[in-house]
Structure formats: structure tokens, C-alpha cells
C-alpha positions as CSV (number, residue, x, y, z in Angstrom):
1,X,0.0,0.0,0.0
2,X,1.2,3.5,-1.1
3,X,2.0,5.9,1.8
4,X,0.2,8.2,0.2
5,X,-3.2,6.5,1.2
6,X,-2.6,7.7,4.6
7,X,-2.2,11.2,4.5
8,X,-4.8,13.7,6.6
9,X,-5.4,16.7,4.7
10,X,-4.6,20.2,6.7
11,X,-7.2,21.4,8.1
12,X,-6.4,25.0,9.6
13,X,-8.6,26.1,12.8
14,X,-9.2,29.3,14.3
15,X,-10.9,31.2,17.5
16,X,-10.5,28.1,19.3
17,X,-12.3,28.3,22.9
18,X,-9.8,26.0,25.4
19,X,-11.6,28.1,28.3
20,X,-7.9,28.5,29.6
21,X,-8.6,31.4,31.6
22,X,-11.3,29.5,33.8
23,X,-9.0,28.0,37.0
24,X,-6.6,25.4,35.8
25,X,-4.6,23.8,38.8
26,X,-0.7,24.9,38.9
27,X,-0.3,21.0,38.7
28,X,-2.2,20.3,36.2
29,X,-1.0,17.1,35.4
30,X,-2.5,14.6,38.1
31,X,-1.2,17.1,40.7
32,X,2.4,15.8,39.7
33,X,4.6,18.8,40.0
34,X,7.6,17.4,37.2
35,X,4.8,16.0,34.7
36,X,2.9,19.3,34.7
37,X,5.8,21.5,34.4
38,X,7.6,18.3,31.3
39,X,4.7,19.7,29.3
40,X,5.0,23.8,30.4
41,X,8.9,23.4,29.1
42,X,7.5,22.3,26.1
43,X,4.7,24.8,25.6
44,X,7.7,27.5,26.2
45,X,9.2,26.9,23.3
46,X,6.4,26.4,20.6
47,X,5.3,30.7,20.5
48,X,9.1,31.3,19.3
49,X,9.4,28.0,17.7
50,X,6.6,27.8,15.4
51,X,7.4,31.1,14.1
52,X,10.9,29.8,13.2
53,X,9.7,26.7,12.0
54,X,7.5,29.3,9.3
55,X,10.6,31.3,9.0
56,X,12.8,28.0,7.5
57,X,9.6,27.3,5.0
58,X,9.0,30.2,3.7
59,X,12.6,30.8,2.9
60,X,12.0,28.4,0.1
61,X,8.2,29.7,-1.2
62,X,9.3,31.3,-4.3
63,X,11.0,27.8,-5.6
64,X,7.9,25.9,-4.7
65,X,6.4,24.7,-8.2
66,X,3.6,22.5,-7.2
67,X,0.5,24.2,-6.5
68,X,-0.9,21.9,-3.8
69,X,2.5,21.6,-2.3
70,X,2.4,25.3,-2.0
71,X,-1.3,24.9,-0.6
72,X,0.1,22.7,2.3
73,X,2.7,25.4,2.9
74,X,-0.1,28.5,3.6
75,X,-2.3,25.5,5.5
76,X,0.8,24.7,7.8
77,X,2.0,28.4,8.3
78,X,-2.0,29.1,9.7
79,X,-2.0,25.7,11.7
80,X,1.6,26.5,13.4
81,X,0.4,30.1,13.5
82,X,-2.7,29.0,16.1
83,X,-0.2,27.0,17.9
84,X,2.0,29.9,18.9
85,X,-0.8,32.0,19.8
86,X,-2.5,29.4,21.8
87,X,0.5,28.4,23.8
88,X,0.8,32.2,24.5
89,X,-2.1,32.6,25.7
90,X,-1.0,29.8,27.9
91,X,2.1,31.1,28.8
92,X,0.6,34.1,30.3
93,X,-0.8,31.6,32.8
94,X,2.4,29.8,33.5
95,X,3.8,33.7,34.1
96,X,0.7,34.8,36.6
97,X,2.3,32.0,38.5
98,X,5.7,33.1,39.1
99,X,7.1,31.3,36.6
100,X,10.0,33.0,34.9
101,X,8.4,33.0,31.1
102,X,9.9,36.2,29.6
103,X,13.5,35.1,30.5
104,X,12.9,31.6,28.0
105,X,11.2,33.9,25.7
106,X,14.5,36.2,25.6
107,X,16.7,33.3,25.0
108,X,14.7,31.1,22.8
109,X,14.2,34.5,20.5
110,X,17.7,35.2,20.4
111,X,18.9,31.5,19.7
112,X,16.1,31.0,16.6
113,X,17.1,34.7,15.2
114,X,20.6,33.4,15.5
115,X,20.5,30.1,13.8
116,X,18.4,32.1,10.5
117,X,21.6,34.3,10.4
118,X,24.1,31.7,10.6
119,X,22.9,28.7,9.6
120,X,22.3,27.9,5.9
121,X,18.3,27.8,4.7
122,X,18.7,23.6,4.0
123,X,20.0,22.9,7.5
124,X,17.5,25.4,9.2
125,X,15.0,23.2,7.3
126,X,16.5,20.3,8.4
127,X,15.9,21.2,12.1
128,X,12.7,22.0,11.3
129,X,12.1,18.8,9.7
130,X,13.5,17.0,12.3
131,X,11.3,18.6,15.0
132,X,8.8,18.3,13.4
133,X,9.2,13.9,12.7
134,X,10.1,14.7,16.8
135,X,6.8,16.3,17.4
136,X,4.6,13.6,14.9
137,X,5.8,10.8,17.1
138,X,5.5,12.4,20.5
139,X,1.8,12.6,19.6
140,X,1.9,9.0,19.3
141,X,3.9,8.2,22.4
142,X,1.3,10.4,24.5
143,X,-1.7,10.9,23.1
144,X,-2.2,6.7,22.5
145,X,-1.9,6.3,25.6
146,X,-4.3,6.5,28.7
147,X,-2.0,6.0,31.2
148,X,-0.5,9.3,29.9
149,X,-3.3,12.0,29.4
150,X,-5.7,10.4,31.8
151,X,-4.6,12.4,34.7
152,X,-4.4,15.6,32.3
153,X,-6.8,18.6,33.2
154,X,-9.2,18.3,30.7
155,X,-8.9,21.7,29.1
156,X,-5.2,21.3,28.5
157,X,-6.1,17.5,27.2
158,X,-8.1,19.4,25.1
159,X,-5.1,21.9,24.2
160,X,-2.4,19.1,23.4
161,X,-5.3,16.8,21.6
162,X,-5.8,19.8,19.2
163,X,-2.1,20.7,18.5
164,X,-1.5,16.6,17.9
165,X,-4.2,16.2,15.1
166,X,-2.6,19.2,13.4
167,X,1.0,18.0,13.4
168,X,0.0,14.7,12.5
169,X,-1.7,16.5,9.4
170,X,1.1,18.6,8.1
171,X,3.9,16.4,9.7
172,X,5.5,16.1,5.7
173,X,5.2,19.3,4.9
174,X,8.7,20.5,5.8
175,X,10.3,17.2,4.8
176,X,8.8,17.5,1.3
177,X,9.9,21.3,0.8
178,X,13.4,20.0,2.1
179,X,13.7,17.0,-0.2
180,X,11.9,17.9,-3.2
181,X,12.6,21.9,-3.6
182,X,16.0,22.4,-1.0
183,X,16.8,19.2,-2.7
184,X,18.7,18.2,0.9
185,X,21.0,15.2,0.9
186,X,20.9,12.6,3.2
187,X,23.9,13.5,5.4
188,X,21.7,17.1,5.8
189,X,19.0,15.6,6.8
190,X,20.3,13.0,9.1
191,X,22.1,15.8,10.7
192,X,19.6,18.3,11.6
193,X,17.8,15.4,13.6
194,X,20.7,14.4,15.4
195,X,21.7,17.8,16.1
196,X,18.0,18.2,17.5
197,X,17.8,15.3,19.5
198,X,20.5,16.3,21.5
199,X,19.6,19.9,21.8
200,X,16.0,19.8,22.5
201,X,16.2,17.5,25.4
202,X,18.9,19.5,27.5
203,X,16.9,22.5,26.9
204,X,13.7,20.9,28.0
205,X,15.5,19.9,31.1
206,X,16.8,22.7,32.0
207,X,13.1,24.4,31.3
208,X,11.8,22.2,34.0
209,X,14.8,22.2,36.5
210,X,13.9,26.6,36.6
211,X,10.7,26.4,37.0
212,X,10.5,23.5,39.2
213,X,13.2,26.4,41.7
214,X,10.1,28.9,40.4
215,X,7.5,26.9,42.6
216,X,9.6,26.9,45.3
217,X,11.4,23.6,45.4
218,X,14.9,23.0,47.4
219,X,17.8,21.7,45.4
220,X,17.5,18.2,47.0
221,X,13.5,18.1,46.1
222,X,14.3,18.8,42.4
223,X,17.0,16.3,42.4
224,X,14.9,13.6,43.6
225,X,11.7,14.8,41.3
226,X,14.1,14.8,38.3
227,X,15.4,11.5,38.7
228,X,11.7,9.8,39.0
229,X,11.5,11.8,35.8
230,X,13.7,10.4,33.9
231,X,12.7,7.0,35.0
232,X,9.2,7.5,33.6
233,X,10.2,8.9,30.9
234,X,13.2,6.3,29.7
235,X,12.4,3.2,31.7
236,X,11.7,0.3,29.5
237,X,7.8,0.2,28.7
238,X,7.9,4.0,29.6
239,X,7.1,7.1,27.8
240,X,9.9,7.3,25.1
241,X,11.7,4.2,24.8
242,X,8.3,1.7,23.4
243,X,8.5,4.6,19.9
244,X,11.9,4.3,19.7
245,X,11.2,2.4,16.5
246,X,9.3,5.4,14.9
247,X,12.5,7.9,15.7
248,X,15.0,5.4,14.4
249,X,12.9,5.7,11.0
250,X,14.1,8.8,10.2
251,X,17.5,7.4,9.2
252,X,16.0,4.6,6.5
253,X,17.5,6.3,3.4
254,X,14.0,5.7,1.6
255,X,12.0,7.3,4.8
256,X,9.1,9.3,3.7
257,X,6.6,11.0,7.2
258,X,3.2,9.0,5.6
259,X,4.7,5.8,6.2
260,X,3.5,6.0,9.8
261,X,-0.3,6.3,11.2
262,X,-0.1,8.3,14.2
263,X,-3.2,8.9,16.4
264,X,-5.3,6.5,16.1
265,X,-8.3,8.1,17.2
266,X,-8.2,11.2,15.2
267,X,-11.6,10.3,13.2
268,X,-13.2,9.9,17.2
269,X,-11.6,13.9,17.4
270,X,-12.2,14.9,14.0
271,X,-16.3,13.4,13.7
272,X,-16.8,15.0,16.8
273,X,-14.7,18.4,16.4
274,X,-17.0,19.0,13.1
275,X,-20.4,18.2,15.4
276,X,-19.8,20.4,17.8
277,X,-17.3,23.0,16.6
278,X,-16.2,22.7,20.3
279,X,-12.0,21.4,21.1
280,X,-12.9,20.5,24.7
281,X,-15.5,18.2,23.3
282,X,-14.1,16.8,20.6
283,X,-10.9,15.6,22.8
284,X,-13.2,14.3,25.5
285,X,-14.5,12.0,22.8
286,X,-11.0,11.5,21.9
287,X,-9.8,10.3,25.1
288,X,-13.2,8.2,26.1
289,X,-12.3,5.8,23.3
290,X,-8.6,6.1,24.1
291,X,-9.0,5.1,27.9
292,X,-11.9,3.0,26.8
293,X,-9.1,1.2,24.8
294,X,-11.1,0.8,22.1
């Protein structure tokens, strides 16, 4: 069967109601203070990131020939555009907190500005590519699994549901504009995930570490919270290591993003998304058949 028979077309949505501003718990996450603030790090970087991730795209729009290819472009740079603002809007939260938010802000916008000034277009693509392959299968290491985003606040359930339906839809976008108009070689692309699988994690670390010292927790409690962590995260059967087959795809030579079928519930999301026009909703749905195991 073609990999083409599994592609999702992008679907852009807008004035999305996640009712963020009505009480969510510090610790949203099950009351667990390290898997809340895993996912904060993470929301951090996507204002800053998705505009980069446009940035590296559109850098190659004039040489994009094919029409629909250029469609999926416009569709993606609207989809990541929601993201940011979203996640700002969220942000804002994390900051009425104490969190330190316009100090990763300040970094993260000086680190992205300096990688489109030194960094050629192909390999700034190739990060973006990379994150993006990242992002695809970190949908499918949480969001396919109850244990996961069962203890989830439902509104940001609903938040993270959302923004993993539209990755998984225009998950090839970046790869195709890199292999088929940058015209990237292998070694380029192979490169911009390994430089990004190395990068991202420290960062994300260090993201946590701060504001874990932001709610007030000792040296020795953030030690002993980080090393449970990483347990969860990297213990055999845990979060990261059972989709280790997905990330080692990327380096098949003949590797193309619609060979995978992530999120296998996203007709539950997407039947009920279109009822009800409501993204609190629809992921409820979503996640009922998902802890429902069905």
C-alpha cells in the first residue's frame, strides 16, 4: 500500500475556545509537579518555535512549483500560527504563577534569530524537519496512551489533543519542501535530527529544572523529582523508549513522514470536532475511546 493512502489533509482552525482562563490547577497534570511543568517546558518553546519553523519554510516559497505543495505550505504556516498563539495565551498563565516565562522567551528568541543568520536555509530546514518527525511521534507516544493524558486537566487535554491532530496532518510538509525543492541530501538531513535530538532534550530539562526552583522547590526536592522523571520517561515500557522504533525511522534512506499512522483516534476527534465545533469536546471524545481502549 502506497503511503500516500494515509495522508490527513490540513485542516487550519481558528478562535478556538480552550476556556484556559477559567481555573486550571498549577499542577495540572495529576497534581504531579515534574509532569505538569515536562509539558510547560515544552509549551515554552512552541510561540518562538513555530514562528521559526514558518521562518525556515517560507525561505524556500518562491521555488515551490507545485501548487498543492504550496497549498500545504499556507495550511501549515495558519495551523503553526494557532499553535504559537495558543500556547501564548497559555504562557501568560504559566507567568501569573511566578514562573520565569519572559527570561525563555528572551533566549529562545535570540537562539532561533541566530541560527536564520548563521545557519544555511537547507539545514535550518532540516531542524525544522527533524522537530517536526520529533513532534509527529511524540503525539503518538502520548496521546495513544491512557495512562498518559488520563490524569491531564481536561482543558489542556483538550489543548495538546488539538495541536497533535494538526501535526499529524502537516507532519510532511517541511520534509517534502526540504527533499523535493532544498533538494537536501541525506547527510543534511540525518544531521539536523541528530543535532536536534541532542539539543532539545537539555533544553527541555533545563526548562523544567527553573521552573521546578520557580514553585519553590529545594535543590535536593528537584533532584529527587528529576530523577523519578527520567525514570518515567526512559524506563523500559515508559514514555519514550516503546517509539523508539518510529525515531530510528528517520535514518531509512527511503524514509518518507506518511509511512507512519499516528493517532489512532483522530476520526473519534475529528467526527466530533466538526459536530460540535467545540475542542474541549471533541478531545473528550477522543480520550473516552482512548482510555476505553477501544
Amino acid at each position: 500500500m502506497s503511503h500516500e493512502t494515509h495522508i490527513r489533509p490540513i485542516k487550519p482552525r481558528e478562535k478556538l475556545d480552550f476556556q484556559l482562563g477559567s481555573g486550571i490547577p498549577r499542577f495540572w497534570n495529576g497534581g504531579d509537579a515534574f509532569k505538569t511543568r515536562f509539558f510547560d517546558a515544552m509549551s515554552l518553546t512552541f510561540p518562538i518555535g513555530e514562528r521559526y519553523f514558518i521562518s525556515t519554510v517560507r525561505a524556500y516559497r518562491d521555488q515551490i512549483a507545485d501548487p498543492h505543495l504550496l497549498q500545504e505550505v499556507k495550511d501549515f504556516t495558519r495551523q503553526e500560527a494557532q499553535h504559537g498563539m495558543v500556547h501564548t495565551e497559555f504562557n501568560a498563565m504559566l507567568e501569573k504563577q511566578g514562573l520565569n516565562v519572559a527570561w525563555t522567551q528572551r533566549f529562545l528568541d535570540r537562539k532561533f534569530k541566530f541560527q536564520l543568520a548563521r545557519w544555511s536555509k537547507a539545514f535550518n530546514l532540516s531542524y525544522t524537519a527533524a522537530a517536526e518527525h520529533m513532534t509527529a511521534m511524540m503525539c503518538t507516544t502520548f496521546m495513544e496512551r491512557a495512562d498518559i493524558i488520563e490524569p491531564f486537566d481536561h482543558r489542556m487535554r483538550a489543548v495538546y489533543t488539538w495541536h497533535s491532530i494538526e501535526e499529524v496532518e502537516h507532519k510532511a510538509v517541511c520534509f517534502d519542501v526540504l527533499t523535493k525543492v532544498a533538494k537536501a541530501g541525506y547527510f543534511t538531513r540525518i544531521a539536523g535530527l541528530i543535532y536536534f535530538s541532542i539539543e532539545y532534550p537539555i533544553g527541555n530539562w533545563y526548562m523544567v529544572n527553573r521552573m521546578l526552583k520557580d514553585d519553590g522547590f529545594s535543590l535536593l526536592q528537584r533532584a529527587k523529582m528529576l530523577l523519578k522523571g527520567a525514570w518515567w520517561l526512559y524506563k523500559p515500557g515508559g514514555v519514550f523508549l516503546p517509539a523508539l522504533g518510529y525515531y530510528l525511522s528517520y535514518f531509512k534512506p527511503g524514509f518518507h513522514p506518511w509511512q507512519h499512522t499516528e493517532m489512532g483516534r483522530y476520526q473519534d476527534w475529528l467526527t466530533a470536532f466538526e459536530h460540535t465545533g467545540d475542542p474541549v469536546e471533541a478531545s473528550e471524545a477522543f480520550t473516552a475511546k482512548v482510555l476505553a481502549g477501544a
